[in-house]
BALUM-396193 format. One record per residue (C-alpha): y negated, z, x negated; residue number from 1. Coordinates in Angstrom, 2 decimals, padded with zeros to 5 digits. Example, Ala and Ser with C-alpha at 12.3 -4.5 7.8 and 13.67 -1.06 7.14 Angstrom:
% BALUM-396193
SITE         v         w         u   pos
SITE    004.50    007.80   -012.30     1
SITE    001.06    007.14   -013.67     2
END
This chain:
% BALUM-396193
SITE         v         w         u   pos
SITE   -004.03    025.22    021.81     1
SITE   -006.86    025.91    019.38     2
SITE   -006.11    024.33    016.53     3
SITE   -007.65    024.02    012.95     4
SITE   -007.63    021.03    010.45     5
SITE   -007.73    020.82    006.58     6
SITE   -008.60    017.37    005.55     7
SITE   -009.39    016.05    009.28     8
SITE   -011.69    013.33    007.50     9
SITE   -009.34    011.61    005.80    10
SITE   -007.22    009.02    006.50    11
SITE   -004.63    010.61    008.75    12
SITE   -006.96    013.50    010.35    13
SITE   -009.62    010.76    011.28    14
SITE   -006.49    008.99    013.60    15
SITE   -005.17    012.57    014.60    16
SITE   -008.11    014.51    015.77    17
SITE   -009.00    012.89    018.87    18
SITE   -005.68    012.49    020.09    19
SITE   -005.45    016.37    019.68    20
SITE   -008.32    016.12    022.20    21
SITE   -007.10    014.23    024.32    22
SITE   -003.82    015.94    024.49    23
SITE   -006.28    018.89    025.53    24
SITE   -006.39    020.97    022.44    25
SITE   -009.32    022.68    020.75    26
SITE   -009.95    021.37    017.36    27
SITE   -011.72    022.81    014.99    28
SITE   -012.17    020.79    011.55    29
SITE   -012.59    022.47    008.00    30
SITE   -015.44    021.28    005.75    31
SITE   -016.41    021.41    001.99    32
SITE   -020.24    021.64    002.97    33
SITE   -022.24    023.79    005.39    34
SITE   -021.09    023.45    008.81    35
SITE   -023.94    021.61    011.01    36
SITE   -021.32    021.86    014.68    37
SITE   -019.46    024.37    016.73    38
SITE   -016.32    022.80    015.79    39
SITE   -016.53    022.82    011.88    40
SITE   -016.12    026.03    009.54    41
SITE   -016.80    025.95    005.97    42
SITE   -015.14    026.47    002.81    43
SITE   -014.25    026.15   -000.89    44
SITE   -010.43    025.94   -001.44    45
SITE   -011.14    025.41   -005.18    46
SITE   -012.24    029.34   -005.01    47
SITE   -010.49    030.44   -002.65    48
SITE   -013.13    030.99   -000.33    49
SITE   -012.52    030.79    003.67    50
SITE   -014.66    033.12    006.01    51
SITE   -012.59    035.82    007.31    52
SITE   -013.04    034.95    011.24    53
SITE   -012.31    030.95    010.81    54
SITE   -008.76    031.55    011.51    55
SITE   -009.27    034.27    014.78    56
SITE   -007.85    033.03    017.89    57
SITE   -006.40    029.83    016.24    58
SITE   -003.51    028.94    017.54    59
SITE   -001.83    025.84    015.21    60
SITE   -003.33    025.10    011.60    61
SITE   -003.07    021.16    010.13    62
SITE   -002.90    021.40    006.26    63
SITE   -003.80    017.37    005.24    64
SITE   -005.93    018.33    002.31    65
SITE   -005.50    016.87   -000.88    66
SITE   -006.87    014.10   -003.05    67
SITE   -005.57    010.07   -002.54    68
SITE   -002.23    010.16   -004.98    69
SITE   -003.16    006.02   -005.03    70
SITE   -006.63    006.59   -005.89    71
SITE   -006.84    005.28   -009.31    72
SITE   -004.95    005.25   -012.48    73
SITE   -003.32    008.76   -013.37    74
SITE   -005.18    010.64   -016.45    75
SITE   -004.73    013.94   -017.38    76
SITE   -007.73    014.88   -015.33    77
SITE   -006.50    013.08   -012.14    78
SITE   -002.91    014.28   -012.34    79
SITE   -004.69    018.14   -012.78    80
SITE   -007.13    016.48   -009.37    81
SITE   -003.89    015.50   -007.28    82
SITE   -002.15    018.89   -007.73    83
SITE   -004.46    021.15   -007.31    84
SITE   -006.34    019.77   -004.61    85
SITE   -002.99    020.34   -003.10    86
SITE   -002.12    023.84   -004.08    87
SITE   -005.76    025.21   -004.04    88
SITE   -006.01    024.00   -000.62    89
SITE   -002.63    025.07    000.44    90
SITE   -002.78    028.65   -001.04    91
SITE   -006.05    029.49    000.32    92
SITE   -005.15    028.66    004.18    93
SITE   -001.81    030.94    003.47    94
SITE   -003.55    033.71    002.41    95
SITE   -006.30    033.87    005.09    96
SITE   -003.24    033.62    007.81    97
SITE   -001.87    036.36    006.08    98
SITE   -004.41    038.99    006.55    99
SITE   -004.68    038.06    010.46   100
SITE   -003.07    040.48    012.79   101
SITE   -002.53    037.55    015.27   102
SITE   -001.17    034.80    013.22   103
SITE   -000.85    031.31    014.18   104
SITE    001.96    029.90    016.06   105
SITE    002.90    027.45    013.43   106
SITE    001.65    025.63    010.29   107
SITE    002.39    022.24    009.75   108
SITE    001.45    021.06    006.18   109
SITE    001.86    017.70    004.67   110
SITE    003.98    016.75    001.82   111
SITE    005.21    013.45    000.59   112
SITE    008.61    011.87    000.70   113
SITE    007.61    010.77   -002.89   114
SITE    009.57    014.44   -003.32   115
SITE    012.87    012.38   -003.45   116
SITE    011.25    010.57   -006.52   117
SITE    012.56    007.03   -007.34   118
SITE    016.39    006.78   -005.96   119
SITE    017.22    003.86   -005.95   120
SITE    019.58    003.02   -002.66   121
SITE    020.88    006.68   -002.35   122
SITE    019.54    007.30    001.24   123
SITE    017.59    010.39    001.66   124
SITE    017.52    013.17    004.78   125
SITE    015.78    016.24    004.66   126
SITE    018.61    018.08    003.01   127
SITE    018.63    015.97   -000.47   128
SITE    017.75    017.17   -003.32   129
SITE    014.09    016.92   -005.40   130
SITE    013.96    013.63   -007.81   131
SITE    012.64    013.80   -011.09   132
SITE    008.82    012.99   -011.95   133
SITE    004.81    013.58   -011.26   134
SITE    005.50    013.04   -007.54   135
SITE    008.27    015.41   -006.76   136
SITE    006.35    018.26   -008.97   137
SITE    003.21    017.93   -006.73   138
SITE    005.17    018.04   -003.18   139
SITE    007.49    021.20   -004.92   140
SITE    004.35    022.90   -005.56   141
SITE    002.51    021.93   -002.54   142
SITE    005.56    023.05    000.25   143
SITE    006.28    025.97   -002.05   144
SITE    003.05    027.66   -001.71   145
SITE    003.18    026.21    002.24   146
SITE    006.08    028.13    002.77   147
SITE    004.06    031.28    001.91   148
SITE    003.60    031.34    005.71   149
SITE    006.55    031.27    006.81   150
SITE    007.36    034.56    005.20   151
SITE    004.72    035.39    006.98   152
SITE    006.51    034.87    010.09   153
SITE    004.54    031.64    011.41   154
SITE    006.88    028.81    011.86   155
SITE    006.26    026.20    009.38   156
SITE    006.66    022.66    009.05   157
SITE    006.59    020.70    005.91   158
SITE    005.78    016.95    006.91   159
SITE    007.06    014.69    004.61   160
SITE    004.86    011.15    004.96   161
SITE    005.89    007.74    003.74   162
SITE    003.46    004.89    003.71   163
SITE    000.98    005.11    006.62   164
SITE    000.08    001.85    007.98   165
SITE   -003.09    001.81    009.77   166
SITE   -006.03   -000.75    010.39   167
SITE   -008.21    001.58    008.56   168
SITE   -006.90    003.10    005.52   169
SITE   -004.05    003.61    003.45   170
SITE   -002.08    001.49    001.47   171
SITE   -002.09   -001.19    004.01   172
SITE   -005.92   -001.74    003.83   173
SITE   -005.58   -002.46   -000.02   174
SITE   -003.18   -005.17    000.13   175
SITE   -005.03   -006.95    002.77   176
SITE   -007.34   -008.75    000.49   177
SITE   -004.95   -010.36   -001.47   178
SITE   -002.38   -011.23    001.52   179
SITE   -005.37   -012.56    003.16   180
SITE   -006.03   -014.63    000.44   181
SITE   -002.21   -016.18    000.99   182
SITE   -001.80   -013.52   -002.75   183
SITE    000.29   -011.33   -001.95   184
SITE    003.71   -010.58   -003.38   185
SITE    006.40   -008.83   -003.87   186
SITE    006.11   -005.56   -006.77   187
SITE    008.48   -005.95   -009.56   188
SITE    011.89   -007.60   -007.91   189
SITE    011.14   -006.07   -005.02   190
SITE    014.45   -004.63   -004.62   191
SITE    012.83   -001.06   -004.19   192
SITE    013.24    000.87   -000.27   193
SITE    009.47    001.50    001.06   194
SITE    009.66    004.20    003.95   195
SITE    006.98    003.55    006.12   196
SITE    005.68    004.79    009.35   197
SITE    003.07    003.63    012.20   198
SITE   -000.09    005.67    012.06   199
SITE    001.07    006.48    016.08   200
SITE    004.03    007.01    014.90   201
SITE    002.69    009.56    012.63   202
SITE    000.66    011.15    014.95   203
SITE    002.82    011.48    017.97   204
SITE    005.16    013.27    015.81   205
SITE    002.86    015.94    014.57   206
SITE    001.94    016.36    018.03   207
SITE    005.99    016.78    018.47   208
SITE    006.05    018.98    015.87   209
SITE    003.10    021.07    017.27   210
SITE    005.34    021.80    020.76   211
SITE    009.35    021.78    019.54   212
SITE    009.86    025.17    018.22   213
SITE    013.18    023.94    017.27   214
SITE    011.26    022.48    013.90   215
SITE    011.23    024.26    011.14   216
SITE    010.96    023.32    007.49   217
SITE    011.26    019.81    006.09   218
SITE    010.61    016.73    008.07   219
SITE    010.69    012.93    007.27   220
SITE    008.02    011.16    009.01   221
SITE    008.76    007.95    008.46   222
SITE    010.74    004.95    010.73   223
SITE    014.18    004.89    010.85   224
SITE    014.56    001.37    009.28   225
SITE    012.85    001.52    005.75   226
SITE    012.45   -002.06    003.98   227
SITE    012.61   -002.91    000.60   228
SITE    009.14   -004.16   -000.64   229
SITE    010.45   -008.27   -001.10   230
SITE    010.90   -007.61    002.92   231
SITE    007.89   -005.96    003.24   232
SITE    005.92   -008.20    001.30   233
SITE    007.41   -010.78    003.69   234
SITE    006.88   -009.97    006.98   235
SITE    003.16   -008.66    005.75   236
SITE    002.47   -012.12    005.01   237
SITE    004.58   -013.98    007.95   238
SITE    002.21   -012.03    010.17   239
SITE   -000.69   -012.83    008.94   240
SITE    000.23   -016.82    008.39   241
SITE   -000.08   -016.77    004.52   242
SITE    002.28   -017.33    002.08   243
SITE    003.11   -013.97    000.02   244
SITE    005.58   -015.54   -002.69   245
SITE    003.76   -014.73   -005.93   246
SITE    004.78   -011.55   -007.54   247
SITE    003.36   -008.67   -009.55   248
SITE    005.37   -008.35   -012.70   249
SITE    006.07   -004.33   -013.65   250
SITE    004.20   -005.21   -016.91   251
SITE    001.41   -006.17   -015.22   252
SITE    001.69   -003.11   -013.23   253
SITE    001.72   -000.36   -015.63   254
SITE   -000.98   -002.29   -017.74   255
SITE   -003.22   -001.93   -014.34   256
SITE   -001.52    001.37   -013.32   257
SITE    000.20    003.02   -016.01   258
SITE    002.78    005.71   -014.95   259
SITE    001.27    005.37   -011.17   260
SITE    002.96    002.14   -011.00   261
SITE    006.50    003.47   -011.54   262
SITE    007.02    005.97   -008.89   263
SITE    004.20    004.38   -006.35   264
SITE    004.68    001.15   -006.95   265
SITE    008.02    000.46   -008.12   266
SITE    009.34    003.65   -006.85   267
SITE    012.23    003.19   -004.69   268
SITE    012.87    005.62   -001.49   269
SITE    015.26    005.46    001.34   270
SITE    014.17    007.97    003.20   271
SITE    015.83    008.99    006.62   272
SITE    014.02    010.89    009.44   273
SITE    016.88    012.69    010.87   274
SITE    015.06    016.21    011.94   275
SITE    013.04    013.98    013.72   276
SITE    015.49    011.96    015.33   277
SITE    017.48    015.37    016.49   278
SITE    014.83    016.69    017.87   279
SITE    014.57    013.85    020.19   280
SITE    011.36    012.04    019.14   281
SITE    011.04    008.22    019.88   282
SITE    009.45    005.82    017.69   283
SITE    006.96    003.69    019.16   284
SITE    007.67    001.61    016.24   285
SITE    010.69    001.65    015.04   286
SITE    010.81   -001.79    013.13   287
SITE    008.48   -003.24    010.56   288
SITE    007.39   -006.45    012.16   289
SITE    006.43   -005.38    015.66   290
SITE    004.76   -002.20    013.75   291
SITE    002.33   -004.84    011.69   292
SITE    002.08   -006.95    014.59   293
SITE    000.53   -004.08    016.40   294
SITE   -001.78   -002.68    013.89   295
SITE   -003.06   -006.15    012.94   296
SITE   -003.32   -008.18    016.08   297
SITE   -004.26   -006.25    018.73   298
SITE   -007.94   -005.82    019.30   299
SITE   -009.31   -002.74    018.17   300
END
């Protein structure tokens, strides 16, 4: 397949892209600067700007573009940042597949399952309803304006992440510091679910989502044994033979944080990859220890 990516340098599209190639596939990677390759087409998704012919002959498009939610404390002018990063992005990919006359076979754009909000224990499949907050407004907006191509008649996947856990980014990377540093600890009582997922994990199943035409709207992608953080914290620290007993009070947190800390940090979400597990995917990692164990032992 030829396929395009929005957002291929980041965190996820840096692990994804050459496994595309390897799989075969023709990638070709969006950019907010001239293009200086073959394989990179420029454009502006703050205006709206996308050269007509970047989406001719493409076959699959990647939507991963948007701004780092956990980037730093949420202003006004970051929350404004996060979203529409998001929908600018979104919106202007829709459009240009709309005015193709060969359209892509599918879409696949990525969401959050921070649109479940903070839930406590409730477990959550695709089916549940949005939660309340900053986090579910951003994914509402972001799949809404997604789903744009669906009515255009390309099948469309929303992929709804959970913590990525990779060796080179993500959430992971910032609490390795302090867990290092035998630091580390639980967030608040620790009592809140933290759906994770391997970055192979991850990208094996948007390579599974790129072939089973069977998928079609919402997706989990996360493991199918979430933890709560106190377990999390835990097993983070038991494999890395340091202690990881001192905790972050939530005071402490929303000094450092303010409202970020609530529903990314103390946020509680049980999600459950069911499409997923329907359609047959297997999880390379399907448990939290082995997962870190992987990702931080093995040689590079």
């Amino acid at each position: 397949m030829k396929i395009l990516i929005a957002g291929g340098s980041g965190f996820v599209g840096r692990a994804l892209r050459p496994q595309l190639k390897a799989a075969g596939h023709e990638v070709v990677v969006l950019v907010r600067r001239a293009a200086r390759t073959p394989d990179e087409v420029s454009w502006r998704p703050e205006a709206g700007e996308l050269a007509a012919g970047a989406l001719e002959g493409v076959d699959a498009v990647i939507n991963l573009a948007g701004e780092n939610i956990a980037g730093g404390r949420w202003t006004a002018a970051r929350r404004e940042r996060i979203l529409r990063s998001r929908v600018d992005a979104t919106r202007t990919l829709v459009v240009a597949i709309g005015k193709l006359s060969r359209r892509p076979r599918v879409f696949l754009s990525a969401s959050a399952v921070g649109y479940y909000g903070d839930r406590g224990d409730e477990i959550l499949p695709e089916q549940s309803n949005i939660g309340h907050g900053f986090l579910p407004e951003v994914c509402l907006a972001w799949e809404t304006h997604a789903e744009g191509a669906a009515r255009n008649g390309v099948r469309t996947v929303l992929l709804r992440f959970g913590m990525v856990l990779g060796r080179e980014g993500g959430a992971l990377a910032k609490q390795l510091p302090l867990f290092k540093l035998g630091l580390g600890g639980p967030l608040g009582d620790g009592q809140q679910w933290v759906s994770w997922i391997a970055m192979d994990d991850l990208v094996a199943a948007i390579l599974h989502a790129l072939q089973d035409e069977t998928m079609r709207g919402a997706v989990n992608i996360v493991a199918p044994n979430p933890v709560r953080n106190a377990d999390f914290t835990r097993i983070l620290g038991a494999v890395l033979r340091r202690p990881a007993k001192l905790p972050a009070p939530p005071w402490a947190l929303h000094l450092a944080f303010g409202d970020m800390a609530s529903e990314v940090l103390l946020g509680s979400t049980r999600a459950e990859p069911r499409v997923l597990s329907r359609a047959g995917f297997k999880f390379l990692h399907p448990e939290l220890e082995p997962a870190l164990r992987s990702i931080l032992l093995a040689r590079p």
